[in-house]
C-alpha positions in Angstrom: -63.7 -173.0 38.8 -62.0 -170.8 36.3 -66.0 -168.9 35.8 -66.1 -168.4 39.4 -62.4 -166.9 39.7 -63.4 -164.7 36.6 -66.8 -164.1 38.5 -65.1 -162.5 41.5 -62.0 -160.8 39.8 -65.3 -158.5 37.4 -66.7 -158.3 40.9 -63.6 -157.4 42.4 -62.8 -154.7 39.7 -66.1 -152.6 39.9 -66.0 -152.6 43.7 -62.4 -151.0 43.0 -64.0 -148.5 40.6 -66.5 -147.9 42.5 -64.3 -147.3 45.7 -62.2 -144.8 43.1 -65.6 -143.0 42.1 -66.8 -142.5 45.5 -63.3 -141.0 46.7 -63.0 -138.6 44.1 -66.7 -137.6 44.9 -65.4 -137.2 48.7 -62.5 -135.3 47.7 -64.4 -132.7 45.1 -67.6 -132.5 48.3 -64.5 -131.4 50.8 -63.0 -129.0 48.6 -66.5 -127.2 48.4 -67.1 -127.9 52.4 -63.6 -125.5 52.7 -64.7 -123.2 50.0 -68.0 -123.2 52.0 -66.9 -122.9 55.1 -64.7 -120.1 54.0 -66.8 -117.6 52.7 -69.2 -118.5 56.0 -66.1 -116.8 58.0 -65.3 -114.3 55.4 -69.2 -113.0 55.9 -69.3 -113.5 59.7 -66.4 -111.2 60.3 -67.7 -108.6 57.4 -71.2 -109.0 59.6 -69.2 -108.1 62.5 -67.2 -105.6 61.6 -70.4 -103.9 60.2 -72.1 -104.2 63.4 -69.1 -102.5 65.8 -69.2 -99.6 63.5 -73.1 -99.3 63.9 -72.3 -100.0 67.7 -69.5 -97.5 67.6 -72.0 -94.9 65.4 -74.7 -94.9 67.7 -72.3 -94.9 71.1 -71.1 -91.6 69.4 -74.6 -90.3 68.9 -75.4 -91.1 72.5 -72.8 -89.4 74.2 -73.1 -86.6 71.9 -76.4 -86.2 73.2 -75.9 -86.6 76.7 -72.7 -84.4 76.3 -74.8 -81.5 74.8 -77.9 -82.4 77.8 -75.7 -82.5 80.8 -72.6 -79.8 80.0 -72.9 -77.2 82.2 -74.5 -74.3 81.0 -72.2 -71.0 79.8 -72.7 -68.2 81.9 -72.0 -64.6 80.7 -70.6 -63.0 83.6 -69.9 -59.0 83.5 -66.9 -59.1 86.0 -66.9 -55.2 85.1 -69.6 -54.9 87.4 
């Protein structure tokens, strides 16, 4: 009886130290999930801010263009004449 109790209690201590193992695995793998996760936002608002200023670049050169195509023309009038 006493083998058997001994038995379980070794059992029962490496599924303890197991269960303490495989926490402090969970715990380091959700730290790098936030650090992860972080610097996945960081770069999708640095990808977005890059792509309204190209946005904002080329709505500039456009009406520039179109500005420049469709103002009307300066006439030189003689109102001496």
């Amino acid at each position: 009886m006493r083998a058997v109790i001994a038995a379980l209690l070794l059992v029962a201590g490496v599924l303890a130290w197991q269960l303490t193992s495989e926490v402090k695995k969970n715990s380091q793998l959700r730290g790098e999930v936030e650090q992860l996760t972080k610097k996945l936002t960081d770069k999708s608002r640095l990808e977005g801010l890059q792509l309204q200023e190209k946005c904002a670049e080329q709505a500039k050169k456009v009406f520039n263009e179109f500005v420049s195509k469709n103002a009307p023309q300066k006439l030189d009038l003689d109102l001496d004449n």
